[in-house]
NUSE-901026 format. One record per residue (C-alpha): residue in three letters; residue number from 0; chain; y, z, x. Coordinates in pm, whole numbers, plus 32768, in hexadecimal, padded with zeros to 4 digits. Layout:
ALA:NUM:A:Y:Z:X
...
//
This chain:
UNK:0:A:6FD6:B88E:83B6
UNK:1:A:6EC4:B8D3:8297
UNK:2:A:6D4C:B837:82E0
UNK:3:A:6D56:B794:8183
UNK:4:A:6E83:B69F:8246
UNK:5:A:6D97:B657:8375
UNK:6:A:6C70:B5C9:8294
UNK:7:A:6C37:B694:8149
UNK:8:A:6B09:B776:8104
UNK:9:A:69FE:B6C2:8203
UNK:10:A:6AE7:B710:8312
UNK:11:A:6B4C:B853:8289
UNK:12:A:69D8:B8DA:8286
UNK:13:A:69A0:B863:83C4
UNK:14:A:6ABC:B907:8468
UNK:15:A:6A4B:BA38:83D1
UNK:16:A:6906:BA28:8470
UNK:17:A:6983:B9BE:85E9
UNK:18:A:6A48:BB37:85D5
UNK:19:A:6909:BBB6:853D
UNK:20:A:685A:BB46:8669
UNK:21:A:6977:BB9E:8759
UNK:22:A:6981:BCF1:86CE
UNK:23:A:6817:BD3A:86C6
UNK:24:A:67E7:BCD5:8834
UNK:25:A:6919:BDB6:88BD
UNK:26:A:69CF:BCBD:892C
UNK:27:A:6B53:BD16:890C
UNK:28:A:6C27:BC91:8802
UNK:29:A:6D9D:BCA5:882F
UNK:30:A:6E30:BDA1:877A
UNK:31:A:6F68:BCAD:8725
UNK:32:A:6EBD:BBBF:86AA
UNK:33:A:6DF9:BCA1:85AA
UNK:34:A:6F19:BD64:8570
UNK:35:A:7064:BCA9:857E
UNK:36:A:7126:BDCF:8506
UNK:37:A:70E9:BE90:85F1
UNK:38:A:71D2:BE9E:8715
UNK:39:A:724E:BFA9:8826
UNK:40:A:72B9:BFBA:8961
UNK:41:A:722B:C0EB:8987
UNK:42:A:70B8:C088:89A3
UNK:43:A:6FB7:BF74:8976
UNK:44:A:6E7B:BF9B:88C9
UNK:45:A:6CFF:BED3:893E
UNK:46:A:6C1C:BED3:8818
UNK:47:A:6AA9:BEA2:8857
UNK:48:A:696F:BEE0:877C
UNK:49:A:693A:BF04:8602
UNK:50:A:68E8:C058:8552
UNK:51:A:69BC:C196:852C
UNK:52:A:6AEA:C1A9:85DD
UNK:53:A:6B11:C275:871A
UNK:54:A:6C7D:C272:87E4
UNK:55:A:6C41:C2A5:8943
UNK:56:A:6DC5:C353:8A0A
UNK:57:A:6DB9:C34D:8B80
UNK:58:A:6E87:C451:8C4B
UNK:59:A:6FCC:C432:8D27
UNK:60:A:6FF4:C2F5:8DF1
UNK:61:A:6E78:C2A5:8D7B
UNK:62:A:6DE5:C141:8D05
UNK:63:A:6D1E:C0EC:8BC8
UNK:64:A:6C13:C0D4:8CEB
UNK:65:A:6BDC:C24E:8CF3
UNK:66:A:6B19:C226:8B8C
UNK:67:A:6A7B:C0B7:8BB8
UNK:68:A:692E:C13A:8C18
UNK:69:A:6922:C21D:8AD3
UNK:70:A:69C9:C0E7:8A1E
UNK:71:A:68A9:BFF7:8A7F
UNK:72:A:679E:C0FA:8A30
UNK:73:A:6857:C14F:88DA
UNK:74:A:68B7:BFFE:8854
UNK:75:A:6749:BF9A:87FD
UNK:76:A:6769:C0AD:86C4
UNK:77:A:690D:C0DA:86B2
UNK:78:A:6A38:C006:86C3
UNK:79:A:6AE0:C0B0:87E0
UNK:80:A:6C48:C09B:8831
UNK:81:A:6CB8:C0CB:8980
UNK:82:A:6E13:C134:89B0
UNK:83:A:6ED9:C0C8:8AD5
UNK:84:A:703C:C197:8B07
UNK:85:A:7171:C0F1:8B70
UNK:86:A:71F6:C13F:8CBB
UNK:87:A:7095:C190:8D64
UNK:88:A:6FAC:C0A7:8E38
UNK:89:A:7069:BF74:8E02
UNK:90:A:70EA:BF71:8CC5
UNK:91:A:724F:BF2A:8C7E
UNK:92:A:7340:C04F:8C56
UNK:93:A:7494:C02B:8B91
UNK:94:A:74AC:C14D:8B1C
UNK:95:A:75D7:C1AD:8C32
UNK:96:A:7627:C352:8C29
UNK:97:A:75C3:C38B:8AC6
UNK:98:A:749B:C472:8A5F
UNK:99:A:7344:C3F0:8A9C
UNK:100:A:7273:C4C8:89CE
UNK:101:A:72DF:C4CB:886B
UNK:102:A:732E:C347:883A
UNK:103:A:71B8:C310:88E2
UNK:104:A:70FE:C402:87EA
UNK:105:A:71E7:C380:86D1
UNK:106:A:718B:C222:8726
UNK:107:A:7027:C28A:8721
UNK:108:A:7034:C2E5:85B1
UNK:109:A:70DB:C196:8582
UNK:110:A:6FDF:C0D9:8604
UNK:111:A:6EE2:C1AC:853D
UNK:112:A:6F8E:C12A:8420
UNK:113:A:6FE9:BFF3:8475
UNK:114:A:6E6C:BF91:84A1
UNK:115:A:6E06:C044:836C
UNK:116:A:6D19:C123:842C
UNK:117:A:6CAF:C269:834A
UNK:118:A:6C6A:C37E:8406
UNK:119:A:6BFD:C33B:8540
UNK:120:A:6B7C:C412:8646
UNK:121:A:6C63:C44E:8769
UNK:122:A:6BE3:C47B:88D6
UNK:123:A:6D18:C4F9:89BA
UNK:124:A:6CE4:C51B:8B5F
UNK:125:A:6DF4:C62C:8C09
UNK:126:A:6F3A:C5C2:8B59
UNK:127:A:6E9E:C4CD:8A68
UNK:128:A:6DE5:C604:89F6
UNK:129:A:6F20:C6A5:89AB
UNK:130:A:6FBA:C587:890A
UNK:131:A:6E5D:C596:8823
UNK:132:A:6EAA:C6EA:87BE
UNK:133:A:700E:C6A1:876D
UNK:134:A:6FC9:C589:86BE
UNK:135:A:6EE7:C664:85F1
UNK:136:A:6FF5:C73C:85A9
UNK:137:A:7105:C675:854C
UNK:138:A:7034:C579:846F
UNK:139:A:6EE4:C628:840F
UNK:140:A:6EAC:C55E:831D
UNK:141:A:6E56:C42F:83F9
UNK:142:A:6D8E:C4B4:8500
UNK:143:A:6BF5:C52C:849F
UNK:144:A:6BB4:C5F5:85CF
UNK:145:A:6C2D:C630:8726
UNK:146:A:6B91:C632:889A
UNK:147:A:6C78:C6D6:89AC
UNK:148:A:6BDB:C670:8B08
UNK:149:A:6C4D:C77E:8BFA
UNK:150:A:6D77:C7CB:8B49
UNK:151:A:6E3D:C8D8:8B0D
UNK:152:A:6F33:C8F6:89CA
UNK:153:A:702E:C98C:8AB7
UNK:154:A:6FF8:C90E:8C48
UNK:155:A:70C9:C9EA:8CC4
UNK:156:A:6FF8:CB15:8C42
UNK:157:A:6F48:CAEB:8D8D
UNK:158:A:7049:CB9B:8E3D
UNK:159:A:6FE8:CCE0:8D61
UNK:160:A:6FEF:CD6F:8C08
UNK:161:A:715D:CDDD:8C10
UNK:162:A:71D6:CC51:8C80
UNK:163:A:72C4:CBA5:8B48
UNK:164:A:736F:CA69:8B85
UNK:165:A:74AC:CB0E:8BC9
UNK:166:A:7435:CBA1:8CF0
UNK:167:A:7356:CA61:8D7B
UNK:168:A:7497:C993:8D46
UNK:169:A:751F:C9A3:8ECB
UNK:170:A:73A9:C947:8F16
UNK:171:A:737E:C812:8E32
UNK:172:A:74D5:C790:8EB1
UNK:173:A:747B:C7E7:9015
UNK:174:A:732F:C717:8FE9
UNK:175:A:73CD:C614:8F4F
UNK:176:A:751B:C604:9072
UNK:177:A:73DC:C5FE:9166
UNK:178:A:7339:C4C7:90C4
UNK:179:A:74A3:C3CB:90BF
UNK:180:A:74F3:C44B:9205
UNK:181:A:73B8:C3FF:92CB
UNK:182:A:73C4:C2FB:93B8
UNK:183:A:72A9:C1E6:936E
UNK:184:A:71D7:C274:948D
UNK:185:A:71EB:C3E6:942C
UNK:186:A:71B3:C3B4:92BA
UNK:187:A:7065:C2E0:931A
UNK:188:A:7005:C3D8:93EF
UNK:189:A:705D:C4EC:9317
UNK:190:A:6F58:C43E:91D4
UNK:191:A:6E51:C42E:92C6
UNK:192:A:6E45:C59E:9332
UNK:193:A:6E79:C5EF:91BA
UNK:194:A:6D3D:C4E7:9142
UNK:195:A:6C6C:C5B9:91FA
UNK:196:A:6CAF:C6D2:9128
UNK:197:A:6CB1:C630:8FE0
UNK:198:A:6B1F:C58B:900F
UNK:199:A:6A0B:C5D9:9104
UNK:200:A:69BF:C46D:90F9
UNK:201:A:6A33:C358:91F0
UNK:202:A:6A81:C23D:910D
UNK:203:A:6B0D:C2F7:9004
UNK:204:A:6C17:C397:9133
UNK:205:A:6C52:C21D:91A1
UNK:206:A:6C9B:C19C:9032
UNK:207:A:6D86:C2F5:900E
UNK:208:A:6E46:C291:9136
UNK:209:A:6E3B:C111:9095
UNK:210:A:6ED0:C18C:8F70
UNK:211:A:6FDC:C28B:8FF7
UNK:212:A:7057:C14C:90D9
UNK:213:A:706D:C072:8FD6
UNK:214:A:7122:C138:8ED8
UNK:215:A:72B3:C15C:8E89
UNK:216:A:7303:C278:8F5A
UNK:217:A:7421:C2BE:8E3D
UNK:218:A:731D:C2F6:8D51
UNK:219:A:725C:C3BD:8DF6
UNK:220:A:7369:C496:8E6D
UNK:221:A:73E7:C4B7:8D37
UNK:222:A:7269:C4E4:8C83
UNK:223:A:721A:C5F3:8D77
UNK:224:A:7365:C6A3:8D33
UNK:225:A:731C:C6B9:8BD2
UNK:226:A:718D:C713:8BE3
UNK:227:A:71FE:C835:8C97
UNK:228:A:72EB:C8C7:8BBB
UNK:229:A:7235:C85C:8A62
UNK:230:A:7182:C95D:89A6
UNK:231:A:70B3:C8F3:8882
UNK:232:A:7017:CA70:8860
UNK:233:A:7113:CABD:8731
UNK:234:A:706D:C9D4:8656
UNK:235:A:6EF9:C9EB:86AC
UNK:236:A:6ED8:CB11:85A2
UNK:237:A:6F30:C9EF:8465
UNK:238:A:6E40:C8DB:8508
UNK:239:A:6D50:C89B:8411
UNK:240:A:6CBC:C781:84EB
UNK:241:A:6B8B:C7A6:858C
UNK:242:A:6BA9:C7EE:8710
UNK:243:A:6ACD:C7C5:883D
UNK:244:A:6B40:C830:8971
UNK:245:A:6A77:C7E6:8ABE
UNK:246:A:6ADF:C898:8BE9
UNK:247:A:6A79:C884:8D6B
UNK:248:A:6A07:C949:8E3F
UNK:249:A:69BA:C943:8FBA
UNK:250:A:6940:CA41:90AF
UNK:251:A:6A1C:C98E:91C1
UNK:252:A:6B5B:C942:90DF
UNK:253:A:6C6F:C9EF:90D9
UNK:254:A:6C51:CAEE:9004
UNK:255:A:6AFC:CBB4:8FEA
UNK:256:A:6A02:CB5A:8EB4
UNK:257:A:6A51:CCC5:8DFC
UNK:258:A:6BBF:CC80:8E05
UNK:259:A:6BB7:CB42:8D9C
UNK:260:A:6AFB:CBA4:8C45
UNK:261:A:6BD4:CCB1:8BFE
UNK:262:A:6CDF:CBD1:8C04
UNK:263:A:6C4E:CB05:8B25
UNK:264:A:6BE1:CC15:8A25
UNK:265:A:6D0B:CCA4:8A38
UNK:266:A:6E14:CB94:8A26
UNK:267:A:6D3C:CAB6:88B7
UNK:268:A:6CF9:CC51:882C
UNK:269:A:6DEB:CBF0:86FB
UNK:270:A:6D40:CAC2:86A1
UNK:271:A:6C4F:CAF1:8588
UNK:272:A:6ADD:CA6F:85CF
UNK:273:A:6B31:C9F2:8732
UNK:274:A:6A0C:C983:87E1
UNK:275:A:6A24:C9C1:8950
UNK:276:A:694D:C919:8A22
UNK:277:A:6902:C93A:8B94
UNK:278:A:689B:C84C:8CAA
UNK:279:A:6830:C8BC:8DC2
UNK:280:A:6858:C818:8F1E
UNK:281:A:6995:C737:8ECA
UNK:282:A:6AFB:C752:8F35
UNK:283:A:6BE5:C6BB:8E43
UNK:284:A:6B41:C54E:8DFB
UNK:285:A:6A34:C5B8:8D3C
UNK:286:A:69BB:C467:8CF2
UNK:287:A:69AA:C401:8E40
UNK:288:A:691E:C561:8EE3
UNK:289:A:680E:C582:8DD8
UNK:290:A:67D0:C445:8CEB
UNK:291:A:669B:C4D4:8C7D
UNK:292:A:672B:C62F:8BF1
UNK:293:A:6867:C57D:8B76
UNK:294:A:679B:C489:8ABA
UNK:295:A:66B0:C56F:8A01
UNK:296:A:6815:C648:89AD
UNK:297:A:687A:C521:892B
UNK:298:A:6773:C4CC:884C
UNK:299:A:6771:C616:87D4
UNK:300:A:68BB:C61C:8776
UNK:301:A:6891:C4AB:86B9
UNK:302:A:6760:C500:85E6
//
């Protein structure tokens, strides 16, 4: 329905200023509604703020929530656009067997188009990191610089330098049996022990464990399966795009400081100009561990 029908150029001019005013205070504007061709069942999209864009990409069975405190302090200087995944903490899976990855990052670079964003910066926690970077790679020409947050091109890396995804295959499908085969009670208690490890702080672990519960255990089987066994290190030596890459370390995680940056340094080595950056005291939810560190990496990385 066109504004000229609902009252002709008065009305029209005041619409325009009510999503002025709506944009300018951060309040959220439905994604449908300002973009009704864009469609997927493979993620939703909350828009708040006005000024360049920035794409925020939680991790595996994570919320939107993960990035609202950097949303709410961004949005007063960028129109930020908070990605929510399909399958994890409450939102709607149909995606049945098929491959998680690839339709999500493709469906990213649909929705970049679809809402005529140019360029945008792209801020990616754990797997949404690695969707960033792949992204990158398969349409450079729509993304203007990358963040990883604690993420690895190639997870599985972790298990040493000679690991491929051949041989972390009987792994990722081990992990992923373990997660549909859990009984309600085990798998509960099983996210709890493992929020503990993933931040040092106690309502990040209880919104971890919120979000594990509440997401398609399908999905995340079959996200998991493919994190482990996808390796994005064959294309990082093309990237043109800019990358950041923040890492964690923690004296009482569970693998010492030193190791952890070799990892690092070792695993984004082909990727011309990669900026590695390190935050101390965190486990694996930087934003939540350290908000101060993470937010002065990020406003590095914006300017």
């Amino acid at each position: 329905m066109s504004l000229a029908f609902l009252g002709g150029r008065a009305v029209a001019r005041a619409c325009i200023i009510v999503l002025t005013v709506l944009l300018g205070l951060g309040i959220a504007v439905s994604v449908a509604r300002a973009q009704p061709a864009f469609a997927s069942d493979r993620l939703t999209v909350e828009v708040v703020g006005q000024g360049p864009d920035v794409i925020l990409i939680p991790g595996l069975a994570s919320s939107r929530e993960a990035f609202r405190p950097l949303a709410d302090r961004l949005k007063a200087t960028h129109r930020v656009h908070l990605v929510q995944l399909s399958g994890f903490a409450g939102q709607p899976w149909t995606g049945g067997e098929g491959p998680f990855v690839d339709p999500a990052v493709e469906a990213l670079a649909a929705y970049i188009r679809s809402a005529g964003l140019r360029q945008p910066a792209v801020i990616g926690h754990s797997m949404g990191g690695l969707s960033g970077l792949l992204l990158a790679q398969r349409h450079p020409g729509l993304v203007g610089r990358v963040m990883t947050v604690d993420s690895l091109p190639f997870y599985s890396a972790m298990f040493g330098p000679a690991a491929t995804s051949a041989s972390a295959k009987p792994f990722a499908d081990r992990m992923a049996a373990g997660i549909l085969s859990a009984s309600p009670e085990v798998f509960a208690a099983q996210q709890a022990a493992a929020a503990k490890g993933l931040s040092k702080t106690p309502a990040m672990q209880e919104a971890i464990v919120a979000w594990s519960l509440a997401s398609d255990r399908k999905a995340v089987a079959k996200a998991i399966s493919e994190v482990m066994t996808l390796d994005a290190r064959p294309g990082l030596a093309a990237m043109k795009t800019p990358v950041t890459a923040l890492y964690a370390v923690d004296a009482e995680g569970a693998l010492p400081p030193a190791v952890v940056g070799a990892l690092w340094m070792r695993e984004y080595d082909a990727l011309p100009g990669v900026k590695l950056v390190r935050i101390e005291g965190s486990r694996h939810f930087i934003m939540a561990d350290q908000p101060e560190a993470f937010a002065k990496a990020v406003d590095g990385f914006l300017k």
